[in-house]
N, C-alpha and C positions, 0 to 999 in steps of 0.2 A: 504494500500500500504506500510506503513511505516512498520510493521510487516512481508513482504514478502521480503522488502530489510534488516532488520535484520539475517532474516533467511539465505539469499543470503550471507551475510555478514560473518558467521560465517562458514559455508558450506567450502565459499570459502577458510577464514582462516586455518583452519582445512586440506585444500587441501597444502595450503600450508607450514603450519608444518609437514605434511609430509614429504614434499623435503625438509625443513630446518633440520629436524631429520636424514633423511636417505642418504643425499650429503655426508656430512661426513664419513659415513659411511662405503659405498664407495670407499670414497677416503683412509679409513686404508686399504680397501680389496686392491687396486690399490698399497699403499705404501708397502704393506708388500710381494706381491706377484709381484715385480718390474721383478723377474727372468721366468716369466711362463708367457711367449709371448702371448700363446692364453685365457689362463683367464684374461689378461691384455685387450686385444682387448675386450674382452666379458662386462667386465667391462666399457670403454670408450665408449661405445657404448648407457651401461645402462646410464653414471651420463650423455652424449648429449640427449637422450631421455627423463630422468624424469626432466632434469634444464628446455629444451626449451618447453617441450610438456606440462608439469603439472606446473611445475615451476610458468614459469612467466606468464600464462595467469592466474592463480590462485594468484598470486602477485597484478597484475594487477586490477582482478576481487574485490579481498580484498579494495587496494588503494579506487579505484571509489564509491564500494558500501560506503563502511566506507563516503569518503566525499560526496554523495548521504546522506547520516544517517547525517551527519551534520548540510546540509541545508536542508532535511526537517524535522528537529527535533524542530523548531523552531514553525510550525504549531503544531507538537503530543506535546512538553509541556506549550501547553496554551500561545502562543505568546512571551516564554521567550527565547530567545537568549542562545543556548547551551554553546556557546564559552565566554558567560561573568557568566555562572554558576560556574567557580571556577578554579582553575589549576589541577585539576586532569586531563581535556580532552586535555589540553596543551603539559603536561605530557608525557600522554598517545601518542600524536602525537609523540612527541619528541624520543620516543623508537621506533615507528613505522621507523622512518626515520633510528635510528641506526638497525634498524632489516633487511631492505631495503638492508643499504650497508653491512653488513653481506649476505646478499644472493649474492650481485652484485658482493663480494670478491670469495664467492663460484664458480661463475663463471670465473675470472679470475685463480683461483687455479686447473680448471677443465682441463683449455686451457694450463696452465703447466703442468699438469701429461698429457694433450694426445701428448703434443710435447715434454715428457717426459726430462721436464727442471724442474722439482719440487723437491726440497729436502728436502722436512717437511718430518718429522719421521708418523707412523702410532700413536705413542702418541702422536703425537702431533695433529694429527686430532679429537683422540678420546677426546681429553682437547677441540678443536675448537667445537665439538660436545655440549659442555656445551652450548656457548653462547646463542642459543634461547634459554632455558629453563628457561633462568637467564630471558631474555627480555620479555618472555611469562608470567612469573610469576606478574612480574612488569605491564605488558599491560593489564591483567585479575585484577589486584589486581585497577587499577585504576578506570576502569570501575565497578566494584562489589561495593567494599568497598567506594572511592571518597576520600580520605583522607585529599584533601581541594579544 
């Protein structure tokens, strides 16, 4: 079981670094094409679809599974307590949660371009574009490596 909720786990991740990749994205095609009504519609359309529909159930799905792998990791490594194995999984948590309000912000900046009250540049999305990568790096590198 514990191996079909990792797999679940990652799946889901994966789903959604998608939308943490591609929101942004988005949001330059939105900020730069502010003048062309109907590509604009076209777009508000796309980042309400891929936030609510892939988004946050693949957020969500991530959350759970992840604290599922938590508490039953405690039976897969031999009765040891995951959470007093070391602060890498601490860590690790701890990005999870800044990665969280990174998508939650995604969503408030979504509801500003579609009531088109948003004034961030297209650089400035494509720089906001960095942050998972930065957070991704950091949450794989905890989990692989354990660095204490």
């Amino acid at each position: 079981m514990y191996n079909w909720i990792v797999w679940f786990h990652i799946i889901s991740m994966i789903s959604w670094f998608a939308v943490l990749f591609y929101m942004p994205r988005l949001f330059v095609y939105h900020a730069e094409n502010a003048q062309n009504a109907g590509f604009v519609e076209v777009v508000k359309v796309m980042e309400f679809k891929i936030y609510q529909y892939i988004g946050v159930p693949a957020m969500w799905a991530t959350v759970i599974s992840g604290i599922a792998l938590i508490f039953l990791s405690t039976s897969h490594y031999s009765g040891v307590n995951i959470l007093s194995t070391g602060g890498w999984l601490h860590t690790k948590i701890l990005f999870v949660i800044f990665l969280m309000v990174y998508f939650f912000s995604l969503n408030v900046m979504r509801k500003r371009l579609l009531e088109d009250k948003c004034a961030k540049s297209g650089k400035f999305f494509r720089m906001y574009n960095e942050v998972p990568t930065v957070l991704l790096l950091i949450i794989v590198a905890m989990v692989i490596i354990r660095p204490f």
